[in-house]
VOGU-3710 file (C-alpha; in Angstrom, 3 decimals, decimal comma):
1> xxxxxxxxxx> 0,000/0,000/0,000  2,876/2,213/0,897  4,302/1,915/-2,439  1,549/2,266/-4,434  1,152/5,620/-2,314  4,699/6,673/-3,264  3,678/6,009/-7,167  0,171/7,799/-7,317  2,870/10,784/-5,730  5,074/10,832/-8,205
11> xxxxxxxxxx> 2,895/10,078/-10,720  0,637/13,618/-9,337  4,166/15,449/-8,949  5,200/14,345/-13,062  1,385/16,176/-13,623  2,020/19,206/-11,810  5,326/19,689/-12,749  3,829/19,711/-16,657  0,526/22,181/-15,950  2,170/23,902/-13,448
21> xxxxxxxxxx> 2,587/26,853/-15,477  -0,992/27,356/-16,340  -1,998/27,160/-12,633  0,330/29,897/-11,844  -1,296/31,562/-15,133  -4,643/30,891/-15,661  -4,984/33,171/-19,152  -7,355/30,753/-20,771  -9,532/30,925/-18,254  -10,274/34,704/-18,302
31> xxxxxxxxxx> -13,536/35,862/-19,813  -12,773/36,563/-23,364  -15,600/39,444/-22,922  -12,974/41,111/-20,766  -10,701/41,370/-23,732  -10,789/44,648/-25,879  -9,927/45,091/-29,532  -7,381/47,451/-28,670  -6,117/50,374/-26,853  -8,762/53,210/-26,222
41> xxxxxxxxxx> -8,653/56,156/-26,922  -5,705/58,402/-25,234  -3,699/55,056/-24,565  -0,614/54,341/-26,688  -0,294/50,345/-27,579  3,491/49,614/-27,463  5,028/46,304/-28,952  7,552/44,029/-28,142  8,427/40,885/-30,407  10,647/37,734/-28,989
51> xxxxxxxxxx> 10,961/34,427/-31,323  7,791/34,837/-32,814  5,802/35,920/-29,833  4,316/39,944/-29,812  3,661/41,049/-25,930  2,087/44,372/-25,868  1,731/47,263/-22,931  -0,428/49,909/-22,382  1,186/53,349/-22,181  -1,567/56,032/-20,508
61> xxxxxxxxxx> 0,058/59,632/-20,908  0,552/61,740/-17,896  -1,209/65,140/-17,385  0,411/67,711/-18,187  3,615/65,500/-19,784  5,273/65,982/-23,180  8,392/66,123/-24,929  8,880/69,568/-23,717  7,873/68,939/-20,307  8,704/65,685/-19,530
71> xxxxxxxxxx> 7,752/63,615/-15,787  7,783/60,471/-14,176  6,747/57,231/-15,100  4,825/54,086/-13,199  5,028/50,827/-14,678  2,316/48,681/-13,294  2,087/44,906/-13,481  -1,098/42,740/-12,540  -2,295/39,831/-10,856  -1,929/36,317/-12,833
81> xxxxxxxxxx> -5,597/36,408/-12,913  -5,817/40,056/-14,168  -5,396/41,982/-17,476  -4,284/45,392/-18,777  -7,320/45,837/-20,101  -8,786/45,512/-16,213  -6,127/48,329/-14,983  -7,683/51,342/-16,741  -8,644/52,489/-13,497  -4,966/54,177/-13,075
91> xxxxxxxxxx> -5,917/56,888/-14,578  -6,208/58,637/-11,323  -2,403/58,155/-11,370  -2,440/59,646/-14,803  -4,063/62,732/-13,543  -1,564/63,435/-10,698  0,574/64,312/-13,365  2,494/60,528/-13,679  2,462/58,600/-16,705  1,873/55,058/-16,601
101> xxxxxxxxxx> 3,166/51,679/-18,266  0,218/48,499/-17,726  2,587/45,392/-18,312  0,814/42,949/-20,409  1,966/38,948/-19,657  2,383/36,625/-22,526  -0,060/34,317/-23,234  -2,486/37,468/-21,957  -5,299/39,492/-23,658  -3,873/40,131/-26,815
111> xxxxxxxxxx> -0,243/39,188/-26,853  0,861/35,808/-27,629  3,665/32,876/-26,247  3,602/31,299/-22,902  4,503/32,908/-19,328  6,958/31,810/-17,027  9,226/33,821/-14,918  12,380/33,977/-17,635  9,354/35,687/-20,219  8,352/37,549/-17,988
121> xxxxxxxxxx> 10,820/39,305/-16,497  12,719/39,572/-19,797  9,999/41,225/-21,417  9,370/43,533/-18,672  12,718/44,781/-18,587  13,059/45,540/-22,266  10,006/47,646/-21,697  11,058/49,400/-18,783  13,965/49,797/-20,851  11,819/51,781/-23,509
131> xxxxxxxxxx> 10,603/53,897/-21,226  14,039/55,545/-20,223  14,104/56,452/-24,739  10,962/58,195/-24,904  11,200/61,846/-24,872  8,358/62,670/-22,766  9,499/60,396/-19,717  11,917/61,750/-16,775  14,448/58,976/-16,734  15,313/59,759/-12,775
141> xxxxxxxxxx> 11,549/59,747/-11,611  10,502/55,599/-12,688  8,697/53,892/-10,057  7,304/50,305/-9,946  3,776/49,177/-8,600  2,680/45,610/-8,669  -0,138/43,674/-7,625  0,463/39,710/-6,162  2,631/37,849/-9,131  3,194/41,608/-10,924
151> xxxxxxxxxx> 5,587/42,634/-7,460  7,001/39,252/-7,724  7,916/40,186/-11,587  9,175/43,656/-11,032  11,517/42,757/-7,679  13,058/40,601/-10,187  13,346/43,331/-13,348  14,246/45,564/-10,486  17,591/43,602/-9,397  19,214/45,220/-12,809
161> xxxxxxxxxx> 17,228/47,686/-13,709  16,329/49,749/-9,905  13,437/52,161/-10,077  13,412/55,265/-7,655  10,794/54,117/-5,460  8,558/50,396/-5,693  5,059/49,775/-4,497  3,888/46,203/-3,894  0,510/45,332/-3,118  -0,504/41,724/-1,643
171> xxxxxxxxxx> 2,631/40,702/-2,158  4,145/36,944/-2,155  7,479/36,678/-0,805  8,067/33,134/-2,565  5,481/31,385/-4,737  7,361/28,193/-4,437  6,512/27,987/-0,765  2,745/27,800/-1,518  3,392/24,365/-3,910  2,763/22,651/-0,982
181> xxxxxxxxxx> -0,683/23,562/-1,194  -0,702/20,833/-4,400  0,892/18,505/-2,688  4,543/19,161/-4,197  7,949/20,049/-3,002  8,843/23,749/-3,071  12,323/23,299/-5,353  10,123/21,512/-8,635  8,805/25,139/-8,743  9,907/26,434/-12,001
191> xxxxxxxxxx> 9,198/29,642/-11,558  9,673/30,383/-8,000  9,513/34,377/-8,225  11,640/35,083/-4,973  11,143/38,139/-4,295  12,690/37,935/-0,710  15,473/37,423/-1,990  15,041/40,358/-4,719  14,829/43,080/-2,667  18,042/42,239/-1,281
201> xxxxxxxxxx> 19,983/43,774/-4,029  18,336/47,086/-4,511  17,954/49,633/-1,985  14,967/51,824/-3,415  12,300/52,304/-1,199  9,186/50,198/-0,333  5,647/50,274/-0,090  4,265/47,115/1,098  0,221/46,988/0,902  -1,000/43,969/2,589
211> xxxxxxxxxx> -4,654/43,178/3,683  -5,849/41,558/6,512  -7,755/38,873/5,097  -6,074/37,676/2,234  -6,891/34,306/1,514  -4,338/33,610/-1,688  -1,210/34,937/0,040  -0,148/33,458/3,384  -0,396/35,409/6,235  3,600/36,972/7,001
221> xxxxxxxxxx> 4,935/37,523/3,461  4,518/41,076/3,513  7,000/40,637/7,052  9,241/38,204/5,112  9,695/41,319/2,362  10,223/43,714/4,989  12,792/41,754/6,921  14,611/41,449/3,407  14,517/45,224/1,970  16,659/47,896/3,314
231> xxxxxxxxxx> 14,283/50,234/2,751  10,631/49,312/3,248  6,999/50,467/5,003  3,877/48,049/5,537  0,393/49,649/5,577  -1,911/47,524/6,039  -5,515/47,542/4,570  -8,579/46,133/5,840  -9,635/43,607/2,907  -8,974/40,806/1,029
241> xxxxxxxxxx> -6,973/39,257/-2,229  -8,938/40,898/-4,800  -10,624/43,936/-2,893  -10,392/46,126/-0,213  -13,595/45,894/2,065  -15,014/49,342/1,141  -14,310/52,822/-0,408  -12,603/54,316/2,531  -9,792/51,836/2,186  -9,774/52,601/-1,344
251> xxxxxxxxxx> -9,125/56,130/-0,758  -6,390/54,906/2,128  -4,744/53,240/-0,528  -4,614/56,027/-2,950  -3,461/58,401/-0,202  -0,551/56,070/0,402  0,671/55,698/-2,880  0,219/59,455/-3,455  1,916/59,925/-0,284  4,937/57,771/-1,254
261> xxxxxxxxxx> 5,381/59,180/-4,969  5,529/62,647/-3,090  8,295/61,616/-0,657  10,330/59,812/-3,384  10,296/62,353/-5,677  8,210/60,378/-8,317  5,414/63,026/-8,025  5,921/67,099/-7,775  4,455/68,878/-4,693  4,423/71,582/-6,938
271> xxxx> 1,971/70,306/-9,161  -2,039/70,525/-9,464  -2,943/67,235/-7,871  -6,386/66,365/-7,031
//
């Protein structure tokens, strides 16, 4: 009985190991209703292309940015369950006078290939890379914001490439740790996105947004983060994975953020913010 235990293991570990990556990204199973044609209107579609695959972002102008007058930057990446197309809502970022970069995954929305944590991270980086070329960006004032698996990208692209100030909200220290949860040992993990040990080689500093009742992160990653960085803050906000529990932690969370561009330099006190 024992052995024929061990087998049905291995034989569940040899499954995992060869789905794993669409459990960590579940893009087929997003409403394809969710999914529009294209940019809209006042949003710039930018391109990458990598052995076949195109991977596209999301570039929402800043107000009051331009060539002549150019200003900071925030590249945002998603959830693994989320799209660009979802993350419109920046805009209020947009009108505080920051431009901002939605990462697209591939395998997402409209861009093509598969996601893992070497695509990911590559791709992100070439964009972020962009960004410093066009003329209406402020190469010194880049920050990062994620959101679960998009911190876990960016701590990564940050390790080469450090912005001047990162944001990460419900963040996972490790997603290998959780593998247990399927019933298979942390190091057949393929992509295991530390990010604890990330923010050990940049110093920028750190906004970590946890909430209280998340129920997809384990309780203490946000800690494990903090313990790591050099540089970091936790707020924590009343709510769970995918929301906050009602619109006066919303507004919390935007006065954080707001709060943190402002003391990092990302966003001008001298400028018209609502």
């Amino acid at each position: 009985m024992l052995l024929i235990l061990i087998g049905i293991w291995i034989i569940w570990i040899i499954v995992v190991w060869s789905i794993q990556h669409r459990i960590m990204f579940p893009a087929s199973m997003i409403d394809a209703s969710r999914i529009l044609t294209g940019a809209p209107s006042g949003v710039e579609s930018i391109w990458l292309t990598d052995n076949g695959d195109r991977i596209e972002s999301w570039f929402i102008p800043g107000k009051g940015v331009s060539a002549e007058t150019p200003g900071p930057v925030v590249v945002f990446a998603h959830g693994n369950g989320e799209l660009i197309d979802d993350n419109l809502d920046l805009t209020w970022l947009a009108d505080l006078g920051t431009s901002v970069l939605l990462i697209e995954y591939r395998g997402y929305g409209r861009s093509t290939g598969s996601p893992s944590q070497r695509n990911l991270v590559s791709d992100t980086t070439r964009f972020v890379e962009l960004l410093t070329q066009r003329p209406e960006v402020d190469p010194d004032r880049i920050g990062f914001m994620g959101r679960s698996i998009g911190c876990s990208v960016l701590a990564q692209v940050a390790r080469s490439h450090p912005p001047n100030a990162m944001i990460m909200m419900v963040p996972p220290a490790r997603l290998d740790s959780m593998a247990w949860r399927f019933g298979v040992p942390p190091f057949m993990v393929r992509s295991p996105f530390r990010t604890d040990l990330a923010v050990r080689e940049f110093d920028s500093p750190l906004l970590l947004l946890p909430r209280d009742e998340d129920e997809i992160i384990p309780e203490g990653h946000a800690e494990i983060i903090d313990a790591n960085a050099s540089n970091s803050t936790i707020i924590t906000l009343r709510g769970h994975h995918n929301w906050l529990d009602d619109s006066n932690e919303v507004k919390r969370q935007h006065k954080a953020i707001k709060a943190f561009l402002l003391s990092n330099g990302i966003l001008k006190p001298d400028v018209d913010q609502p």
